[in-house]
Wavefront OBJ file of the C-alpha trace (Angstrom):
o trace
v -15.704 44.893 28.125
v -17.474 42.234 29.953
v -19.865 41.314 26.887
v -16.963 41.232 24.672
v -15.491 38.809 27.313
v -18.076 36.738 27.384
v -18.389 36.014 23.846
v -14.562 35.222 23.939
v -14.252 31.832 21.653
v -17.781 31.438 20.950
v -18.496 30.788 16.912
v -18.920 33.956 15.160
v -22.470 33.011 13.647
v -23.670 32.450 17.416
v -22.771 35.744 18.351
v -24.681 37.461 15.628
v -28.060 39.202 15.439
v -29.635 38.919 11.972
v -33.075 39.588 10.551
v -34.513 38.019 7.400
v -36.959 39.859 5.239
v -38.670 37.014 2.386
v -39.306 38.149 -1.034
v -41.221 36.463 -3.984
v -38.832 37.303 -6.830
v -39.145 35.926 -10.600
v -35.556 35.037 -12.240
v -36.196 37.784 -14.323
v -35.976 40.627 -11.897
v -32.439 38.577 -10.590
v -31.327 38.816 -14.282
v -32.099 42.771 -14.388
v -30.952 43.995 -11.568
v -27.877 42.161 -10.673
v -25.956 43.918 -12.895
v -26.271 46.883 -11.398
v -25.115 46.396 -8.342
v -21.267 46.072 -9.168
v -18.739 43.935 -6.828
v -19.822 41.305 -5.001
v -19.316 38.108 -3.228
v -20.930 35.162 -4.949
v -21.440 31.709 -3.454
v -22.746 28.654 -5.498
v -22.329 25.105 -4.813
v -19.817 22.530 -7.415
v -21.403 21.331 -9.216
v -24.062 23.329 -9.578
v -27.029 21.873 -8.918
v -30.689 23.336 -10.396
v -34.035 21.934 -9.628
v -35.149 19.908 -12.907
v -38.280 20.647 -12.314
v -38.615 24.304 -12.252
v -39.755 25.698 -15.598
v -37.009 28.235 -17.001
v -37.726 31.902 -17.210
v -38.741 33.114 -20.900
v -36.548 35.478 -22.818
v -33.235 35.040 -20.548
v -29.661 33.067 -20.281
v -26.695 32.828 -18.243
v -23.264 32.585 -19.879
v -21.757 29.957 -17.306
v -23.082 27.193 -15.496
v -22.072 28.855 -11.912
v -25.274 31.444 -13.255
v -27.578 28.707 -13.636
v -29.150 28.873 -10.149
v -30.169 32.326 -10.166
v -32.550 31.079 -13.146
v -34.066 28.928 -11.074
v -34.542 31.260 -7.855
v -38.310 31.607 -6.943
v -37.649 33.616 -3.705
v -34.920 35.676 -2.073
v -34.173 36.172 1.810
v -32.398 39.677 2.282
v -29.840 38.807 5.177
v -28.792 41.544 7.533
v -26.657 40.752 10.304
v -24.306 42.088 13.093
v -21.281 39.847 13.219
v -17.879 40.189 15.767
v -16.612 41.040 12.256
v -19.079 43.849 11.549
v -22.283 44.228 9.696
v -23.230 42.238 6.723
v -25.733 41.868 4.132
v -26.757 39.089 1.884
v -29.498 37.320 -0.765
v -30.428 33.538 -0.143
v -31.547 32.753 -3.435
v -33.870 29.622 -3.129
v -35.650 27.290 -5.465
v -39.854 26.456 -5.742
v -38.742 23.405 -3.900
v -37.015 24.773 -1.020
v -33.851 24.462 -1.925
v -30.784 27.219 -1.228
v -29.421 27.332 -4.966
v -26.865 30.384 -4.341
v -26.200 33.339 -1.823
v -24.796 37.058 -2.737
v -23.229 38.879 -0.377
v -22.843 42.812 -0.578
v -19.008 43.847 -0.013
v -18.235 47.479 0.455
v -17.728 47.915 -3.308
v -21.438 47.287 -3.674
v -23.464 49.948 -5.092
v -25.975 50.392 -1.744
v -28.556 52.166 -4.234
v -28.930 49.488 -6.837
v -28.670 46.936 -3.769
v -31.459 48.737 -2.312
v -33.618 49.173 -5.265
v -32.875 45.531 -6.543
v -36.424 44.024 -4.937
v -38.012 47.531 -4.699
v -41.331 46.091 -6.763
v -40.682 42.410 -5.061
v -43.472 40.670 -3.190
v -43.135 40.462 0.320
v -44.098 37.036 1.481
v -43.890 34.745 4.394
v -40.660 32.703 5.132
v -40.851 29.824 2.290
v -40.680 25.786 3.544
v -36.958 25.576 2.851
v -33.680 23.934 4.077
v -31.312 26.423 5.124
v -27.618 26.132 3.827
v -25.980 23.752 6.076
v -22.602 22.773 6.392
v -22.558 20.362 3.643
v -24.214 22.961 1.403
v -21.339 25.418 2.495
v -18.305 22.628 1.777
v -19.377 22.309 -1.916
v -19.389 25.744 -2.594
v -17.076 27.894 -4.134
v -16.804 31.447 -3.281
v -16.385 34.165 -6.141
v -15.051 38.315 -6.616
v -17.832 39.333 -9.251
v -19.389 41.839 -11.035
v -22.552 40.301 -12.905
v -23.257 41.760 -16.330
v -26.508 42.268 -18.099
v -27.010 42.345 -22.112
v -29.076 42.153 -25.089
v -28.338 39.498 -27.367
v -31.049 38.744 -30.116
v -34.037 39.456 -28.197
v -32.414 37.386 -24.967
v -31.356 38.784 -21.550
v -27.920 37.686 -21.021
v -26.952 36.831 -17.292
v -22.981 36.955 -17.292
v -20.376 37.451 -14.446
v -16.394 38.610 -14.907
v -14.137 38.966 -12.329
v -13.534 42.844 -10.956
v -11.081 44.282 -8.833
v -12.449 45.638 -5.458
v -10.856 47.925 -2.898
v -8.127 46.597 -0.271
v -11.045 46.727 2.308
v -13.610 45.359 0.096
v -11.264 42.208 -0.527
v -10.711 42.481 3.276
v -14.357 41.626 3.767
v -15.022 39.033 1.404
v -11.658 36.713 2.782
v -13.565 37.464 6.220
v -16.900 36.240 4.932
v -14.909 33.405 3.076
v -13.512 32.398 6.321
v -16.742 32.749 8.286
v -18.550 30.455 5.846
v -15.628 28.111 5.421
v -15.345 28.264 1.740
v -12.472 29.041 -0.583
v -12.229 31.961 -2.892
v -11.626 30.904 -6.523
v -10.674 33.441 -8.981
l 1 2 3 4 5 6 7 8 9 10 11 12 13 14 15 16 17 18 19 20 21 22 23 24 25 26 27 28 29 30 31 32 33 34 35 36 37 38 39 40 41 42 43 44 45 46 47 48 49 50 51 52 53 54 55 56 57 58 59 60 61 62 63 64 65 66 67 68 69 70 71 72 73 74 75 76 77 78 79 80 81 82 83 84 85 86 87 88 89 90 91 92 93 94 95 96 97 98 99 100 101 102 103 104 105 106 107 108 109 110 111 112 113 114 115 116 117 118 119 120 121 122 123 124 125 126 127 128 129 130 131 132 133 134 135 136 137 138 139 140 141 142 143 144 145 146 147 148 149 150 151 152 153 154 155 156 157 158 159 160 161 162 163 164 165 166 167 168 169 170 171 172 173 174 175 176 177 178 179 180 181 182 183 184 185 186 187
């Protein structure tokens, strides 16, 4: 009673534990795997903004420009965290340069095997020179119900999203993480 007392009006993010396990991921692996895993919370800043720079992955395409960071991811941070609002679990996706370019968050709707196996052959590396999301970062983005889809299309990997419908608690989650993060859920 007393701890929960204590942490009475404090910020949510201050009264969370996390770890933060780095991965060095090609955008190919993003591209194959995503679509596995089903629905999920999907965060991207508008307008999207990709490193011009960073050479494009051979042999794959996203349908939208919202996709267009995960081409560009070079490493992944796998998230997990005990909020006041319960456990979650996320991706930082983030560019050669440093950059966050996106963030995935696993809702309860989530297939936990596919999310599991997603970097099972991934390089495990030591935290990258990179600028965590800040605020700003946060107040461009735009928060999204997904399910990412994966397919062939002459001799192309095609990265594309489409909106699914999730349980009442798995919508429950992603308005909390909305909230949390201070960004709006588009549709």
């Amino acid at each position: 009673m007393f701890g929960w007392l204590a942490s009475f009006g404090v910020n949510a993010r201050h009264r969370s534990a996390s770890t933060i396990r780095w991965l060095a991921v090609a955008p190919r692996t993003l591209v194959e795997g995503l679509g596995q895993l089903g629905g999920v919370l999907y965060l991207a800043p508008r307008p999207v903004t990709c490193p011009v720079s960073t050479p494009l992955p051979t042999g794959c395409l996203v349908e939208s420009a919202e996709l267009a960071p995960l081409l560009a991811t070079r490493y992944v941070g796998l998230t997990c965290a005990v909020t006041a609002e319960g456990p979650r679990e996320w991706i930082d996706c983030v560019g050669a340069e440093g950059d966050t370019l996106a963030r995935v968050y696993l809702l309860p709707d989530t297939d936990y095997l596919a999310w599991d196996g997603l970097f099972a052959d991934a390089i495990a590396i030591e935290a990258p020179q990179r600028r965590a999301p800040d605020r700003e970062w946060l107040r461009s983005c735009r928060a999204r119900v997904l399910s990412f889809q994966r397919r062939r299309l002459v001799g192309f990997d095609v990265l594309g999203a489409q909106d699914v419908r999730i349980s009442s608690l798995g919508r429950g989650v992603a308005r909390d993480i909305a909230v949390s993060e201070s960004v709006a859920i588009t549709s």
